[in-house]
N, C-alpha and C positions, 0 to 999 in steps of 0.2 A: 606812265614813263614818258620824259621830253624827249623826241627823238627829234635831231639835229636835221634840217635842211639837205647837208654835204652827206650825212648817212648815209639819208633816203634816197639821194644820187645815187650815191655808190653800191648798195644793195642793189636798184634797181637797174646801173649798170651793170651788174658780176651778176644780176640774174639772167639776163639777157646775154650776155657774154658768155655766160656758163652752156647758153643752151646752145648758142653757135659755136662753143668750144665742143663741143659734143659733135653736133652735124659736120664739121670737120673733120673731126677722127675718124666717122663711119665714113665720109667720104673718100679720102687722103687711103685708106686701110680698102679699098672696095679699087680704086685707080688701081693702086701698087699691085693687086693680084686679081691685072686684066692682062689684054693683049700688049695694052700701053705701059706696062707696070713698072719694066727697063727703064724707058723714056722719064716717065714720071720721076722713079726714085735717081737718076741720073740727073736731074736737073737741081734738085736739093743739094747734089755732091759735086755741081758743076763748078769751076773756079769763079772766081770774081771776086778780080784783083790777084794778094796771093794768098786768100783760103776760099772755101766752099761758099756757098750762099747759105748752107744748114751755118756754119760756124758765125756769119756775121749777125744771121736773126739770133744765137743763141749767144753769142758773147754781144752784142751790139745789141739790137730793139731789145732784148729780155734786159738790160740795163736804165731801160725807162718804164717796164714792169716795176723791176725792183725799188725803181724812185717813187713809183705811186703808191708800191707796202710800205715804206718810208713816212711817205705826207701819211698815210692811214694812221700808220702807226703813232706818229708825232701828233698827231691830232688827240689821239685816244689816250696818249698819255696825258695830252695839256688839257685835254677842257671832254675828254669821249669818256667810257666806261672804265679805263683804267686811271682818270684820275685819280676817284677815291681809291684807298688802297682798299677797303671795304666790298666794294663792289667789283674791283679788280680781280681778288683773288681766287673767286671760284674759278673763271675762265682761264686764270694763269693756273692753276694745281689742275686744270686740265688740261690743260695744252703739255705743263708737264709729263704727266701720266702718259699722255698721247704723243710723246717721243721717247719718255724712256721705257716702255715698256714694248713697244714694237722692234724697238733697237736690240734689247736684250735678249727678246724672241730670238731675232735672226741672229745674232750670237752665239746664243746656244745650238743653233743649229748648225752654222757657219763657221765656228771657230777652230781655226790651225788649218783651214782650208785655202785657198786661193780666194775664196770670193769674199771672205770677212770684209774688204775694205767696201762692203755693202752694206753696212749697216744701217747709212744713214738716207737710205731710200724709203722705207715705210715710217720715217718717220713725219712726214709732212704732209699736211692738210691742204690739198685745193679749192679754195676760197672760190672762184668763179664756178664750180665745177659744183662744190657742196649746194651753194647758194642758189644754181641754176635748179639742181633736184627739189630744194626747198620751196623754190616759189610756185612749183606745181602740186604745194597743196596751200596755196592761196591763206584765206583766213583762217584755215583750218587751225595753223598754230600761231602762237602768241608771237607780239610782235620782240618779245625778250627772248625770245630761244632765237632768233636772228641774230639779235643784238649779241645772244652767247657765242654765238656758233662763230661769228664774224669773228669775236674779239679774242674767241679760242685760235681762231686759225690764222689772224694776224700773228699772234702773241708764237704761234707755230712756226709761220714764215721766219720770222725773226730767228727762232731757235735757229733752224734749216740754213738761215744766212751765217749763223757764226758757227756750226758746222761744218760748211763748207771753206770759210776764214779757216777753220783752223786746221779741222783732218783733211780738206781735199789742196791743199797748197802743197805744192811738192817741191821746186827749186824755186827760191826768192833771187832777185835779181834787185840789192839795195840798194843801187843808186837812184833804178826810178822811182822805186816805193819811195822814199826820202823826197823824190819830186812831189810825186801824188801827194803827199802827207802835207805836205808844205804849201800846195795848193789848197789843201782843206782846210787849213789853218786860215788862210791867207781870205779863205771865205768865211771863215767864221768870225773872224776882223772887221773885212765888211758888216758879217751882221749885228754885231756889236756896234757897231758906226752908224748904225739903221736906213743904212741903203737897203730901200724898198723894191728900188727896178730889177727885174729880173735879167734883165740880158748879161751883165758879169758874172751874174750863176751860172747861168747854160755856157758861157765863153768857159769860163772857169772848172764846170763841170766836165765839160767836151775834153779838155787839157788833162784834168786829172784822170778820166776813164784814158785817155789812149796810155800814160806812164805807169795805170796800173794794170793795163794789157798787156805792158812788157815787163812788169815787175814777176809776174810769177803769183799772184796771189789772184782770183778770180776778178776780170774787170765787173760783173755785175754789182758788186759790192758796192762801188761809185754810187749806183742809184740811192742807198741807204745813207749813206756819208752825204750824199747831196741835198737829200731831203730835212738831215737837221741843220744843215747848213742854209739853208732859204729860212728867211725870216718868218717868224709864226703870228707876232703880235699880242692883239688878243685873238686870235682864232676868227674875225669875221671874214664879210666878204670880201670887202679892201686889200686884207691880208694878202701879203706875197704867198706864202703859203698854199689856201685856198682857192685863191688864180688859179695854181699854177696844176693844184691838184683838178680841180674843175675841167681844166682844158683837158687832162690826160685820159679821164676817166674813158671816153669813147673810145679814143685812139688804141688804147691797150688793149679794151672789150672785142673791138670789132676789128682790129687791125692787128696787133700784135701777136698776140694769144693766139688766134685764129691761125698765123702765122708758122705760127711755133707748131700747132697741134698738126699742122698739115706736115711740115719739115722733117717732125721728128716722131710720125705715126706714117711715114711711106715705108713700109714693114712688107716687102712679098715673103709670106705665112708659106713655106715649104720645112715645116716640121711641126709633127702634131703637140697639142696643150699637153698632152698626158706625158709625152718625151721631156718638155720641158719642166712640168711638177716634178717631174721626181729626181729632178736635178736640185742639190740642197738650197741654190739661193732661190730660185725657183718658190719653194715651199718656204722658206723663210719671206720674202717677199708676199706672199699670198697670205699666210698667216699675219706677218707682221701687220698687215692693212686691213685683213678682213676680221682678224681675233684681238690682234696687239692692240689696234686704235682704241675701239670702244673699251676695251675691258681697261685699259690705264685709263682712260678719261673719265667712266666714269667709278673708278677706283679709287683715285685721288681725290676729285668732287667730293664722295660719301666721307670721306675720310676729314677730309677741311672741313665737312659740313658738320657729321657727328664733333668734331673736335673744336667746335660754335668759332672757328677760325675767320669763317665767310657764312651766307646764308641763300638761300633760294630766294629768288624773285618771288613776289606775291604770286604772280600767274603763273610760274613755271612748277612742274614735278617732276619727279623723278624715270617719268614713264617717258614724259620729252625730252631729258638729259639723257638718258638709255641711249631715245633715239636719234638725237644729235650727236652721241657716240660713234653711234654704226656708219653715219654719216661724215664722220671725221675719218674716216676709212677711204675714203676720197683723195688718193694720192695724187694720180696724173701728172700738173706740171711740173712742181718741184720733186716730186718723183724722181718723173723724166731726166730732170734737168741732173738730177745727184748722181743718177744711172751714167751719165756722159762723163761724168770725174769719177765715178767709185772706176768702171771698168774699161780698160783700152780697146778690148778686142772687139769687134763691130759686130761677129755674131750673138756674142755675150750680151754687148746693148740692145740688140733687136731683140733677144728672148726674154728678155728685162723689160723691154717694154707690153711687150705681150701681153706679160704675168700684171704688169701694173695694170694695164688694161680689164685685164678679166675681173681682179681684186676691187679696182675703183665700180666695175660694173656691179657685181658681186654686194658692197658696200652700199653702192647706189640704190641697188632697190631692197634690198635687206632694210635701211633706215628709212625710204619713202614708204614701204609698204605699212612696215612698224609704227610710223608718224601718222598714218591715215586712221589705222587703228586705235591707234592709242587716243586722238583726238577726237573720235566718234563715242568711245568709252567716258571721254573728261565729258564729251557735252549731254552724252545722256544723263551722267549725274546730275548734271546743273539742271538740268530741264526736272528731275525727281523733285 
């Protein structure tokens, strides 16, 4: 299998990135329930300007996160894994599977309740987070269960984004939108004109994320709109595109993300896990990540594959797709991030993150332990 230059960045950023999105959490969650825990989590909720420092990492920086699922995403559609529709499809009937069946978990747990408008928390895949657990079994697995896992959980973010488009927007404000809109247009003009310089993107881009800050509809969105909006080419180096994703990749891994996990994991834990399970979205939330993931992923897989729709990679089985399941049970940031629009009340967010916490851990070594196994099994055969 050809695997692409900007990939191999990329993976080997978000693995990296996944394992300091990690030392963050445990750090960030270790501060907040010290002597200093006040000070700490007061500082994330400190003003600057007129909202929080938590509100500008997560409507602001997390909006060049979302530019860089964007470039991934665009890439993968034009020249990555989901060109062919062929090869596309497994990873898209799982990523399906791996929204709608954790959704409907908590549903049925949640429904005519207060917290239903939780739905769409387990249903999303952390990419830096999956990847980071991954690369700690080295060669152990094929380098196409990466390539799945990646293009599952892009193909995921994407759902996650137009969830949030459309169930978390609550009052529209149409004169800016009509701005933002018309700015996007106005870029995609440019790129039809084949202006390559990037600086009337980012001018461009910066204009339309603030009118759709005040439109009412989530500013992170911008990053996605932005990213088909930057010229692609043919997908090389030269490419505005690959610029522009090239430059991001560290900044997000080691900067952004890190950012976030610290912001939005200052959690002082003064109510115990067992309080909060058996609170329904609680246990919706836990199942949906820890049961809903894998079991739609790979539910729908079996399904497309029995139904000769798509086909398994030469190197891959079904014992690696299991465990790249268990592993799509990896919520944390877009988790996090749907936690802050599904519910208002801030101790509801903080028990919400807890649970996503315990579930991605849960998830985490349930598929690293699975994957260790399972790949000790495939090489003893080979070696028979």
């Amino acid at each position: 299998m050809k695997i692409t230059r900007l990939f191999k960045e990329f993976a080997e950023s978000e693995k990296a990135g996944g394992l300091t999105l990690i030392g963050c959490t445990v750090i960030s969650m270790i501060i907040a329930n010290t002597f200093y825990g006040n000070e700490y989590t007061h500082f994330w909720h400190s003003a600057l300007g007129n909202q929080s420092v938590e509100y500008w990492i997560n409507d602001g920086l997390m909006t060049i996160f979302f530019l860089l699922i964007g470039l991934e995403l665009e890439r993968e559609i034009y020249i990555g894994e989901l060109s062919k529709i062929k090869d596309a499809l497994l990873p898209i009937f799982g990523a399906i599977g791996g929204m709608l069946i954790p959704a409907t978990i908590y549903m049925y747990i949640n429904h005519g309740t207060n917290f239903q408008n939780g739905a769409g928390i387990p249903m999303a895949t952390d990419i830096a987070f999956a990847l980071g657990v991954l690369s700690l079994l080295g060669n152990k697995v094929p380098t196409s269960l990466k390539v799945f896992l990646t293009a599952l959980a892009v193909i995921d973010d994407l759902g996650a984004i137009l969830v949030i488009a459309i169930f978390y927007t609550k009052t529209i404000i149409w004169m800016n939108l009509l701005i933002a809109s018309g700015i996007f247009l106005g870029l995609i003009v440019l790129n039809r004109l084949k202006i390559r310089n990037l600086i009337p993107y980012m001018v461009g881009g910066f204009a339309m994320w603030y009118f759709m800050l005040h439109s009412g509809v989530h500013a992170t969105i911008t990053g996605v709109l932005l990213a088909f909006a930057v010229p692609f080419g043919n997908g090389d180096e030269k490419s505005s595109s690959y610029i522009l994703q090239h430059y991001l990749h560290k900044p997000v891994a080691f900067l952004i993300l890190p950012l976030f996990a610290l912001a939005n994991t200052a959690i002082e834990v003064n109510i115990s896990f067992q309080e909060i399970i058996t609170q329904k979205y609680g246990i919706g939330i836990l199942l949906g990540l820890v049961v809903g993931k894998p079991l739609g992923i790979i539910a729908l897989t079996f399904v497309a594959v029995k139904l000769k729709i798509c086909k398994l990679p030469s190197d891959l089985n079904w014992k690696m797709i299991v465990g790249a399941g268990c592993l799509g049970g990896i919520g944390f940031t877009m988790s996090i991030f749907i936690t802050l629009l599904a519910f208002d009340e801030f101790e509801l967010q903080n028990n919400s993150k807890i649970v996503i916490l315990v579930a991605s851990v849960i998830a985490a070594i349930i598929g690293f332990v699975y994957l260790l196994f399972a790949s000790k099994t495939s090489r003893r055969k080979l070696s028979v």
